[in-house]
N, C-alpha and C positions, 0 to 999 in steps of 0.2 A: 709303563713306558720303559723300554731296553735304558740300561744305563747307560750305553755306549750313543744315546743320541744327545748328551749332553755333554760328550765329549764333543760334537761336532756342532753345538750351542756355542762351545768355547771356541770352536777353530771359525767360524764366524766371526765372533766379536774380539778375537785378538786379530783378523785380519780387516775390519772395519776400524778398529783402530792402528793399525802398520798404516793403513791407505790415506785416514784420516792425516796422521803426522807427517806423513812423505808428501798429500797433495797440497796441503795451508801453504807453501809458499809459493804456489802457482796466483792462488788466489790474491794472498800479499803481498805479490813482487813487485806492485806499482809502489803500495807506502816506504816495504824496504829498500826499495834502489832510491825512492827520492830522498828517504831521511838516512840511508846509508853512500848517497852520493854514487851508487852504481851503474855504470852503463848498460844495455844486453848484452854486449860482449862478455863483460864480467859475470853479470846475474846468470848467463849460460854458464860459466866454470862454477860458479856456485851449486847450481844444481847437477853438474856433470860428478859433482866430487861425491855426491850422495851416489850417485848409479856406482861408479868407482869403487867406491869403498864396498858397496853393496855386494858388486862383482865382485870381489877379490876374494873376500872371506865366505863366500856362499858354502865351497867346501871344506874350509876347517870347521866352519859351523856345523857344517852335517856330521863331520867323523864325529865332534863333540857328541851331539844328537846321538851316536850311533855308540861312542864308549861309555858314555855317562846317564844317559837315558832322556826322553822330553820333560820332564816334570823339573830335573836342574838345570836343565840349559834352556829352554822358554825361562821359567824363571831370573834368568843372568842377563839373556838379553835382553828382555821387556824392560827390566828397571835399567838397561846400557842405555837402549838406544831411547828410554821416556827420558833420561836425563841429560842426553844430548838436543832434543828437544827444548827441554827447560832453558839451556843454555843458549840456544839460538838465538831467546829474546834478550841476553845480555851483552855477548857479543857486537865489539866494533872491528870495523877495517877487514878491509879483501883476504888479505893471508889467513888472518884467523877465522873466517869464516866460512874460507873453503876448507879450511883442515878441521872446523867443529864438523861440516855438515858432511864430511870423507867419513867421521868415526859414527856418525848419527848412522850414515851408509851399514859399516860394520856393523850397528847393534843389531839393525834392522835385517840383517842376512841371514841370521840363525833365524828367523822366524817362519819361513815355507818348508826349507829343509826338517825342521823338529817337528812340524807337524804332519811331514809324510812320513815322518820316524813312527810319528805315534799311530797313522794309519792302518801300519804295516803291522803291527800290534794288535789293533783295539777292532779292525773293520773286515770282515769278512770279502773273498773277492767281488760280489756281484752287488756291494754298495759302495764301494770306493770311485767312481764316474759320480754318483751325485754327490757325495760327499766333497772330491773337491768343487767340486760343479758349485756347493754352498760355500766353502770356503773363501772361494776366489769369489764370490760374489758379494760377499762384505766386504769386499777390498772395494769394489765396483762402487757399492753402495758407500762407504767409505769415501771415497775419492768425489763421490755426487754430491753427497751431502757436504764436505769442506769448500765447492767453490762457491754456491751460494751463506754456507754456515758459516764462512773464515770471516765473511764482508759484514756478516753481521755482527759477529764478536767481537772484531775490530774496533766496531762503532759501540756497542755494548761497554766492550769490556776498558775502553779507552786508548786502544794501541794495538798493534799486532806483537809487540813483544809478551803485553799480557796475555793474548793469544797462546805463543807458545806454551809460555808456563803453564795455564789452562790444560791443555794436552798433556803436558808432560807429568800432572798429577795424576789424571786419568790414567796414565800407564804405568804408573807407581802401582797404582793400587789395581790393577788388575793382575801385574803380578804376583802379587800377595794371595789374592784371590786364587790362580792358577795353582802355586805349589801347595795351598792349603786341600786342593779338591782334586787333582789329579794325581796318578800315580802312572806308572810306566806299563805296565801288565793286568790287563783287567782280570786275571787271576787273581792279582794281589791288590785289588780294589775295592774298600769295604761297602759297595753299596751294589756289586753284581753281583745279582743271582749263581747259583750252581751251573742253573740249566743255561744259563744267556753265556757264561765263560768257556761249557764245553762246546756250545753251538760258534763261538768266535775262536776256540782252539782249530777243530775241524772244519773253518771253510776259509781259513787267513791268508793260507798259503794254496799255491795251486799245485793241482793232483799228481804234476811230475814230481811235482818237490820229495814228496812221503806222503802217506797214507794217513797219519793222525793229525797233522796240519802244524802241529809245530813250528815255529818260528824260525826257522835254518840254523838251528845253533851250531850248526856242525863248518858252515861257510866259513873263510876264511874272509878277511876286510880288503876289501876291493883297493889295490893302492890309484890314485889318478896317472900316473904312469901308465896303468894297466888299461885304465879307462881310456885313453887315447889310444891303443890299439883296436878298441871296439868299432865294425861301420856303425853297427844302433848308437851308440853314444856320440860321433861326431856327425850324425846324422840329427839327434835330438838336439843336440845342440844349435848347428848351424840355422836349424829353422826356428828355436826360439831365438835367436838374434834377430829374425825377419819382424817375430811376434812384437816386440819389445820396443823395436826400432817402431813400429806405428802405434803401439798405445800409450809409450811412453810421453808422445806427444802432445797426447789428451790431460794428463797430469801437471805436464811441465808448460807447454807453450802455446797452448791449444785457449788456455784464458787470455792471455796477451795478445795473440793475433786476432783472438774478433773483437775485443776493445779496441783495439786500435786498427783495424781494416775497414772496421763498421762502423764509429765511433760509437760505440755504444757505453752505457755509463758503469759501473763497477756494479749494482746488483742486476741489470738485465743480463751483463755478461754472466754474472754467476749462476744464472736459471738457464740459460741456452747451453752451457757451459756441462750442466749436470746431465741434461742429456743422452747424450751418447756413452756416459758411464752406466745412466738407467737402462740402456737398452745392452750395454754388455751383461748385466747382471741377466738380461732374457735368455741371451745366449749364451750364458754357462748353463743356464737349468738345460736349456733345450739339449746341448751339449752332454752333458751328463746322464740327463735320461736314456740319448742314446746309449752313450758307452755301455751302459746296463743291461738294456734292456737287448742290446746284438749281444752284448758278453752272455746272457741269463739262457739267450737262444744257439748257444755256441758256435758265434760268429768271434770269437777272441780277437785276431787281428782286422776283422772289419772294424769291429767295435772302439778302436782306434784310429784306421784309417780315414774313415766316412769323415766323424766330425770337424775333423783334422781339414782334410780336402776341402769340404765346401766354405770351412770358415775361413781359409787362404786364400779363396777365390773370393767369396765376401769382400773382403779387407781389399784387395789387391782393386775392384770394381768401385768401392765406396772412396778410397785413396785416389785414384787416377780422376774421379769425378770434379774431388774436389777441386782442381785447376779453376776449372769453368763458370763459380759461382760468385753470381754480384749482389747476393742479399744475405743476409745471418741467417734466416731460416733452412734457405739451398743448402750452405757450407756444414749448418749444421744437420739436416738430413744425410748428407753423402757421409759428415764422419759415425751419425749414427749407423749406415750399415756398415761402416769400416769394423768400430767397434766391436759391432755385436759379431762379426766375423771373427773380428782377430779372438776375441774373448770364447769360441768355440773351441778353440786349440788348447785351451787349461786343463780341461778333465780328459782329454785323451793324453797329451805331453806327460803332464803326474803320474796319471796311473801306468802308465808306458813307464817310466821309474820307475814304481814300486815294484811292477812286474818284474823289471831284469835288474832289479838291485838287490831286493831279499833284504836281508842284516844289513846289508848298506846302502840300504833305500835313501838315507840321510845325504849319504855324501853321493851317490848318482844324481839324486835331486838338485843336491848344492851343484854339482860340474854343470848341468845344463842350465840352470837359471845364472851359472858366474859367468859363462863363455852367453848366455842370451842378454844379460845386463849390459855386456857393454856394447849391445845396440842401443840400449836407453843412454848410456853414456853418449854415445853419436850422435842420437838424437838432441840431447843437451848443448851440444856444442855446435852439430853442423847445422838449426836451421836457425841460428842468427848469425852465423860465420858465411852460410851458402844466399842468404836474403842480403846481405852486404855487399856479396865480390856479383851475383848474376842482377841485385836490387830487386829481385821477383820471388817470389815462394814457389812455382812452379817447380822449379827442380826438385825443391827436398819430396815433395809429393809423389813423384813419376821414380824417384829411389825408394819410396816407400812400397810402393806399389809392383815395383821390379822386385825385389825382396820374396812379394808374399807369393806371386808366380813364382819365384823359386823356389818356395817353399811346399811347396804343392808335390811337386817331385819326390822330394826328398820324402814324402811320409807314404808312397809308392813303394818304398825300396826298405822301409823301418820294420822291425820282426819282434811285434811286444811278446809274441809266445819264446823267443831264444831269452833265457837267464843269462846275464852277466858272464857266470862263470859256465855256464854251457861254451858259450860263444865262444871265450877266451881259448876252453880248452881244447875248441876243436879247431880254434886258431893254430895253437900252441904243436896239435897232430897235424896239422897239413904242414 
């Protein structure tokens, strides 16, 4: 077996557990608001502060990623944000709770950025589509397994603060685990082959770049200044805020509204609940096959566009549906094809970065996941701020939905074959 699929063993299960620690308080937000006295108004600024912080630092985590390499910075944040974690369960009172789970936010942002770092590296171009296609699907599966697994631990372990800490060991120790067995360069990996290093030298990068596949040493580090002048980047951007803004939903408030619309009890909720996370994980595979398998037939910007488009239209159909639904099963059918739509758009968005990022695959990644977070911050805040001032859920639904039609467009007009600094420079000439 290629040693480079145990690199993407790793980017599984450190994003089944990112997904893990970011969803347990969807699950727990009934025990914490009652035995921390919290309203949903506040339990929303609670989890907005995680998106917040999340968004903010996406790309200084990436430059980090990008000067210092994946192997110390996964390492720094896994033991950051596992120990903001720990701390969640100790933590009393509203201020300190929004400003523990702002810095949880930060540990957690270097985590997607570092590991498109390490992509851009270790993964030849015509596996990188299922590669994140399995990354982001341990988040999926991560996030499934916390809303029915939080309710159980709870009761197990005697508290949701024991909860916390519980995760927050596990994150201990997988980062330990990570700097021990990764390296940055699978040249400089003592368990790759001769032959498997020079087959991932020569197909890393794409054929405009150079002829032996080399890693763009010669690029210069893309400033975010510069990134704002790109249309692909405020174009990738804009439509992961569309993505973000409906899945984030499923994470954060998507357990509390069918507890409480349906009255249902805390573990039926956590089995309907996982759901539509299960069936995102269908659609990043499906997702990612694509990308490969148009990229493998040199369809390059189909290979991006296709997944992109029908998984926008997905989401925007499964979103708009939801209005209309008077049983748990309905509501929860309409968000599973929400879902498995929106979760189509991961393996085309990523590898659309690593394409026109190169060396600064890290921080392209971080700019578009930091300006798409703070749709999940929106989502945190607007739909128990928007279910108060209209007292219907309807609206936040039909903004979700309007979104992902937008977003549809925008991936019409996105050009994963122009590189970063192509773009720029022939900005720069006109």
């Amino acid at each position: 077996m290629p040693t480079r699929f145990f690199l993407i063993l790793g980017a599984f299960l450190v994003s089944v557990l990112m997904w893990v620690d970011r969803a347990c308080i969807s699950a727990a937000k009934e025990d914490m608001a009652t035995d921390l006295g919290f309203s949903d108004q506040q339990m929303g600024w609670v989890m907005s502060a995680f998106a917040l912080g999340y968004a903010l630092f996406q790309v200084p985590s990436g430059k980090l990623a990008d000067r210092f390499g994946p192997r110390r910075v996964m390492t720094v944040v896994c033991l950051v944000w596992s120990a903001f974690t720990a701390l969640t369960g100790v933590v009393r009172g509203l201020a300190p709770m929004i400003g523990l789970r702002f810095f949880f936010g930060m540990g957690e942002a270097g985590g997607y950025p570092t590991l498109a770092r390490a992509f851009t590296s270790w993964l030849p171009m015509n596996e990188r589509g299922i590669t994140n296609s399995i990354s982001f699907s341990g988040g999926r599966l991560g996030a499934a397994l916390a809303m029915p697994g939080v309710v159980w631990l709870i009761h197990t372990l005697g508290g949701w603060q024991q909860t916390f800490w519980f995760f927050g060991a596990l994150g201990i120790g997988f980062a330990v685990m990570w700097f021990l067995l990764f390296r940055d360069l699978p040249e400089n990996h003592f368990a790759v082959s001769k032959a498997e290093a020079k087959h991932i030298v020569h197909s890393r990068s794409p054929k405009r770049d150079n002829e032996n596949g080399n890693v763009r040493s010669a690029e210069t580090p893309i400033r975010f200044a510069q990134m704002l002048q790109s249309p692909n980047m405020l174009m990738l951007m804009v439509q992961y805020v569309a993505h973000n803004f409906t899945f984030f939903f499923t994470v954060t408030w998507f357990f509390p509204y069918l507890k409480g619309e349906y009255s249902l009890t805390s573990e039926q909720t956590g089995l309907y609940a996982a759901a539509p996370l299960l069936c995102g994980v269908v659609g990043n595979w499906l997702a990612g096959f694509t990308v490969d398998r148009l990229y493998s037939q040199g369809r390059w910007t189909l290979s991006r566009r296709l997944p992109a488009a029908i998984g926008f239209g997905l989401a925007a159909i499964g979103m708009s549906l939801c209005v209309n639904m008077t049983t748990p099963a309905a509501a929860v059918i309409c968000m599973c094809v929400a879902i498995f739509g929106s979760d189509m758009i991961l393996s085309p968005s990523w590898s659309t970065c690593m394409d026109i990022g190169g060396n600064s695959a890290g921080a392209v990644s971080g700019a578009m996941n930091m300006v798409g977070n703070l749709g999940a911050f929106a989502t945190s805040l607007s739909f128990p701020y928007l279910l108060a001032y209209f007292d219907a859920h309807q609206p936040f639904f039909y903004i979700a939905a309007a979104l992902n039609v937008a977003a549809i467009f925008m991936w019409f007009r996105i050009r994963p074959d122009r590189s970063m600094h192509e773009e720029l420079n022939l900005s720069a000439a006109s």
